[in-house]
N, C-alpha and C positions, 0 to 999 in steps of 0.2 A: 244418939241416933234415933230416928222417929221408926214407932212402929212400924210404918207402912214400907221403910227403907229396909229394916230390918227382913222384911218378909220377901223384898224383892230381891236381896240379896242371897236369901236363900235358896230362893226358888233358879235364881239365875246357875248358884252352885249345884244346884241338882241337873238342870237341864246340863250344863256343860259336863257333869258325874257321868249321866246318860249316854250324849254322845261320846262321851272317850271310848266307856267299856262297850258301844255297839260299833265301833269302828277298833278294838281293842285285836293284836294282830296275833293271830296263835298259829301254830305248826303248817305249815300248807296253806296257808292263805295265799290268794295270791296276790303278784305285786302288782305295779301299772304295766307291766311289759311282761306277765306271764303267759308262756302261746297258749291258743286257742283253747288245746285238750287238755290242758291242766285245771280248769275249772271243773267245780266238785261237779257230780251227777247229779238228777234229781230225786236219788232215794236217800230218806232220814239214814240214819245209822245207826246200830246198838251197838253193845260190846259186853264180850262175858270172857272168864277163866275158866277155864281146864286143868284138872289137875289127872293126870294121867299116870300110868306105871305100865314102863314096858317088863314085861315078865320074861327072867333066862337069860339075862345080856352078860356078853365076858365083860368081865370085873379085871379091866384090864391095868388098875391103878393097884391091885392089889395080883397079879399075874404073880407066879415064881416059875424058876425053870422047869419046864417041860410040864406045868398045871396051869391051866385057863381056869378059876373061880368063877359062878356065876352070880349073878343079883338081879334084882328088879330093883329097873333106871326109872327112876320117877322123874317127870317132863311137866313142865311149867307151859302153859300155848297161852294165847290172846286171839279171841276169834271178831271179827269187827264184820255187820252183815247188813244187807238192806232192814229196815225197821218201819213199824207201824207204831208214831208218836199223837198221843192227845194234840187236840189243837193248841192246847194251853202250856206245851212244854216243849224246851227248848231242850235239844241233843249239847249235852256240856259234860264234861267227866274230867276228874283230876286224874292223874297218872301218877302213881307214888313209882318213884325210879331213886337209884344213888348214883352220884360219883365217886371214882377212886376205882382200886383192886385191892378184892381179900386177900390177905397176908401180905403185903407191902406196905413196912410201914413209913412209905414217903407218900403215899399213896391212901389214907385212909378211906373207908367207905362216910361220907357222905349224904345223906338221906336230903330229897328233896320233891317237891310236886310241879307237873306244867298241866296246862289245859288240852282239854281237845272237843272236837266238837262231835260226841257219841254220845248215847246215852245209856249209861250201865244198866245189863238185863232188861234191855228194852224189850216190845213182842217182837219177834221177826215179820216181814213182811211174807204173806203166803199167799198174794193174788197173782202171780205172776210168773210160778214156777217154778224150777231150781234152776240155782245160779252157779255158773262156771265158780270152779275151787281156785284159789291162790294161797301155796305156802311159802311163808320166809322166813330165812335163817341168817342171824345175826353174825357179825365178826367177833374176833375172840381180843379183847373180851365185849361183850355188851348185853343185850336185854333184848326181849319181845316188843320192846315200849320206842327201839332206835330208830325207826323209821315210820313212827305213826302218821307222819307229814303222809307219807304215798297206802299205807291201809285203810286209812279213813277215807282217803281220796277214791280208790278201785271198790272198798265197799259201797261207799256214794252211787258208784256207775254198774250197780248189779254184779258183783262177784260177796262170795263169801271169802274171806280172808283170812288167815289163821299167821300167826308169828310165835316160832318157838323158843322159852328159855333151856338153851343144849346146856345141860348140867354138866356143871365143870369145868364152863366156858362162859357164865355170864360174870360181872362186877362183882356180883356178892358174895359166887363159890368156884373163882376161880381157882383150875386145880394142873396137875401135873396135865404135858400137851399133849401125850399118847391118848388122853383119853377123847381131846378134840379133834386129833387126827382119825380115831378109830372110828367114833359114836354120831359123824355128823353127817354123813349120806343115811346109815341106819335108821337113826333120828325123823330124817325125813320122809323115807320108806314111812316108817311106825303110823307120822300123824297123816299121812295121805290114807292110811288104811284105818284109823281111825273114824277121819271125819268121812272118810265112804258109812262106815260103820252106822255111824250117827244120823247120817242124811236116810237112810236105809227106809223102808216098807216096816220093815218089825222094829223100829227102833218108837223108843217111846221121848224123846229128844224132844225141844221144841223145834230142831233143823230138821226133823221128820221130814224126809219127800223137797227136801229143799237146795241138795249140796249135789251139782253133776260134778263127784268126781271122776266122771271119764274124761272132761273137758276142763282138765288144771295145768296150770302152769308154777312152776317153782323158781323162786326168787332167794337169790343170796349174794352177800355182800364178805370180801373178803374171804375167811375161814367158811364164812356161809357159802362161797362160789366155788370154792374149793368141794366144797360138798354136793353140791344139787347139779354142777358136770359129774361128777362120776354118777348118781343116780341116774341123768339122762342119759349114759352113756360110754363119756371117757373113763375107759378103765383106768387105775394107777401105774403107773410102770413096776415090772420086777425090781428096773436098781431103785424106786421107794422104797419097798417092801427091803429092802438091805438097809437104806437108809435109818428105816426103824429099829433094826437089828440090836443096837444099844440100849431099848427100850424095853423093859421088860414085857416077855411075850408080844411086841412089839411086831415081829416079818410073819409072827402066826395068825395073828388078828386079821392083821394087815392087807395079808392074800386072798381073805374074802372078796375085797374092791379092784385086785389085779385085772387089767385085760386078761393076762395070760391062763385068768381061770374059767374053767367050763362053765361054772356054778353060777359066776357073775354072769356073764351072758345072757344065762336065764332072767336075770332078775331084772331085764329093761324094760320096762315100763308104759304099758301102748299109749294108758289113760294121760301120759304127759304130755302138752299139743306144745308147750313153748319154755322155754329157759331165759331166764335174765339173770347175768352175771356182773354185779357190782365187782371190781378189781377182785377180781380171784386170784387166789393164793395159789403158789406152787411150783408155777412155770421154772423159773429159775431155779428150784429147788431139786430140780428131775422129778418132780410129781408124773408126769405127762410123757412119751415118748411120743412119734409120730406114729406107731400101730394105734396106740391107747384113743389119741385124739382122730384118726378115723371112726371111731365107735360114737363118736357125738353124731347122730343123726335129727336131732331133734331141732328143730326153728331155736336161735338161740340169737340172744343182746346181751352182749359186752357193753357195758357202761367205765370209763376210765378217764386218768388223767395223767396227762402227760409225761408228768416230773414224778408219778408216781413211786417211792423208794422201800415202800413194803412191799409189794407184789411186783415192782419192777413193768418196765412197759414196753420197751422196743423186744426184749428178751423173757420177758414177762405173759403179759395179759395181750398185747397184740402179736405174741407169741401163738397162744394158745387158738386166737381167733385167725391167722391163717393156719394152720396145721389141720384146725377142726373143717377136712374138705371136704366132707359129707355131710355138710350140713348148712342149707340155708342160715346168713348171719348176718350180723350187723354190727360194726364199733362203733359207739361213740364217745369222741376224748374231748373232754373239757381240755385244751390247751393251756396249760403250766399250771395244773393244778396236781394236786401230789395223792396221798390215796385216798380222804375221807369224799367221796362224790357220794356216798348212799344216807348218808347219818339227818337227822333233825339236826336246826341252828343250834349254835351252843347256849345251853342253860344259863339263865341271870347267874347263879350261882356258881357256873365257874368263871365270870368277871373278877370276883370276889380279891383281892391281892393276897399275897403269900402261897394260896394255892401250885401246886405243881403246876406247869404249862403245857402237858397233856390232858387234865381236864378241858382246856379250852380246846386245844387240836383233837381230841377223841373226837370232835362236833362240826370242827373249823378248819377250813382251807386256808394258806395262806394266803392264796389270790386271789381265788372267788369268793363271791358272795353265798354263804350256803341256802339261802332261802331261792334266790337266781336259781343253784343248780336244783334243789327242792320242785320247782315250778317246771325245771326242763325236763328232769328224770319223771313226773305224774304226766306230761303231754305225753314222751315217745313209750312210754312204759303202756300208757293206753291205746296208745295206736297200736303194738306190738302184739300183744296178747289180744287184742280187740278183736285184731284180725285170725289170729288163730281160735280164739276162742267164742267168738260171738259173732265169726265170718263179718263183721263190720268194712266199712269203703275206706280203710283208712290208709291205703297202700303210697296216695299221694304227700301224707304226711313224711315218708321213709325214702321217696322216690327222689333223694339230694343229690347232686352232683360234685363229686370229690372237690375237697378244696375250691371248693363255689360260694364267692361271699360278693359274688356278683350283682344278684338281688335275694332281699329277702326270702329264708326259706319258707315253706308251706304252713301256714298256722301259727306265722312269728310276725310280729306287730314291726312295723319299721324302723329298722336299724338297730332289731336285739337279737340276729341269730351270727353274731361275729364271735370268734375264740371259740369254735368248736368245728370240730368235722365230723361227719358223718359217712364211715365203708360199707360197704356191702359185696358179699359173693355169694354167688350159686354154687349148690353141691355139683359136683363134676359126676356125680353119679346119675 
């Protein structure tokens, strides 16, 4: 082959190199049919760790009868924020995450990396104010890292973003479930009063003067929704607190989160403007009575799927969302999809054969597309919170008409807002 072939052949391989990896498809990208509000915002993005310890927590995996032990719960966060990037650099960061669950050995842990588009310890962006708070809380089991698709997306669009590893509940240190049933509204109390802490006048942070947490909203998925309703509001029922009863120190713990306690009451939270609940856990479980689910008062999105068989759905999670009648809400059910509606696509790495087939479902719908619901969950998740937190016009994105596939919905490209519906009720209050 002639030099000069040689060369053109190279050169050919490199331009086609180029275009692959700048068309190259990572977490939250969107597709050809992703609605309107799913495309990212126009701020860079950075991303940094936290390593935290809450101090004095019941030691509720080591409880004995009639002794509560105390410890300091060390908390793993991921904060993802608007950023200030060189001209010359690109927002890109690998995610070190595993598959599996500790101590199951059909299930081993896994180590693997995906992309995103953040740039680790980047500056934060400080011409423009502070930015409404967003905290999420992962399902049991999972990571800070399971839903990067929609943190990178809301920090894009002016919020600061925090995702917590709840110890004892993520892949790596998964541990007995009293401690996820007790520690996950706590948890998210802790990092709200945190990252106030951090955004503060006296703090010496670089989110210094950066973080309104008066104007946050908290996000959970699963065990995570399970947790950030009772923070907002729904107290736990008495028969929970029996239910835990087998568990050591288990109905003592427990009664801190009851409606029927004075103390909880107290602990609601003004600085919370909105709730989004990926398939929350519990309804079926008597988590919830109808006293407890009047105390939800807060603007709240129910995200689900139909066929849902962990959190259950007619008696389940669109349980929970008529009962909660004091409060402005919203469901939306991906029709015949089962519980994973909040997760990232599933990792190349769990394709892999031999693999367990909950590494791919930890990520994967059996019916939908997860990038599809990725794209639909970053539109209504920002219309949602837009509006309560950024007073945004986005009311006509929410304003569907039940079982209306009549014509396309508001900010859906034509002929992609089919297999889903969209409820709404007003508080009766």
């Amino acid at each position: 082959m002639k030099k000069s072939s040689i060369i053109l052949s190279l050169i050919a391989f490199l331009v086609f190199t180029l275009r692959t990896n700048a068309q190259e498809f990572l977490y939250g990208d969107p597709l050809p049919d992703a609605p309107e509000l799913s495309i990212r915002g126009a701020y860079s993005v950075g991303v940094r760790t936290l390593n935290l310890v809450n101090k004095n927590q019941i030691d509720i995996l080591n409880s004995k009868e009639g002794e509560d032990p105390l410890y300091d719960r060390p908390l793993t966060a991921e904060v993802w924020y608007p950023a200030t990037l060189p001209n010359d650099v690109n927002a890109t960061v690998n995610y070190q995450e595993v598959m599996g669950t500790r101590g199951d050995s059909l299930r081993p842990l896994i180590p693997f990396t995906f992309k995103g588009r953040a740039l680790r310890d980047a500056v934060p962006e400080n011409k423009d104010g502070a930015f409404p708070l967003v905290i999420v809380s992962h399902g049991y089991v999972g990571s800070r890292y399971l839903m990067t698709y929609l943190t990178e997306n809301l920090a894009s669009k002016g919020y600061i973003v925090v995702a917590i590893d709840h110890t004892d509940s993520t892949f790596k240190d998964a541990n007995a479930f009293q401690s996820t049933l007790l520690n996950r509204a706590l948890d998210v109390r802790f990092l709200l009063n945190e990252m106030e802490a951090l955004g503060s006048s006296g703090s010496s942070d670089s989110l210094k003067g950066l973080v309104d947490a008066n104007n946050t909203a908290i996000l959970g998925y699963s065990m995570g929704g399970f947790g950030v309703l009772n923070v907002a509001g729904a107290g736990y029922s008495d028969a929970f607190a029996g239910f835990t009863v087998g568990m050591t120190g288990g109905s003592r713990a427990m009664g801190i989160h009851s409606a029927s306690n004075p103390e909880y009451q107290k602990m609601i939270d003004p600085r919370i403007k909105a709730v989004v609940a990926f398939a929350p856990w519990g309804m079926e479980r008597g988590v919830w009575d109808a006293e407890g689910l009047k105390g939800l008062k807060t603007p709240t999105l129910f995200i689900a799927g139909s066929e849902d068989d962990i959190s259950g759905y007619e008696k389940g999670i669109k349980a929970i969302y008529e009962g909660a009648i004091n409060a402005d809400r919203y469901l939306l059910t991906y029709i015949g999809a089962r519980h994973n509606v909040a997760a990232n696509p599933p990792p190349a790495e769990s394709l892999k054969p031999g693999l367990h087939i909950d590494e791919y479902y930890r990520y994967a719908d059996s019916t939908w597309d997860q990038r599809k619901i990725n794209n639909v969950n970053q539109h209504f998740v920002t219309a949602f919170i837009g509006i309560h937190l950024k007073q945004k016009e986005y009311a006509k994105y929410l304003d569907i008409q039940a079982d209306s596939n009549e014509k396309d919905w508001e900010g859906f490209k034509p002929r992609s807002s089919t297999g889903m519906e969209l409820l709404h009720a007003s508080p009766i209050e």
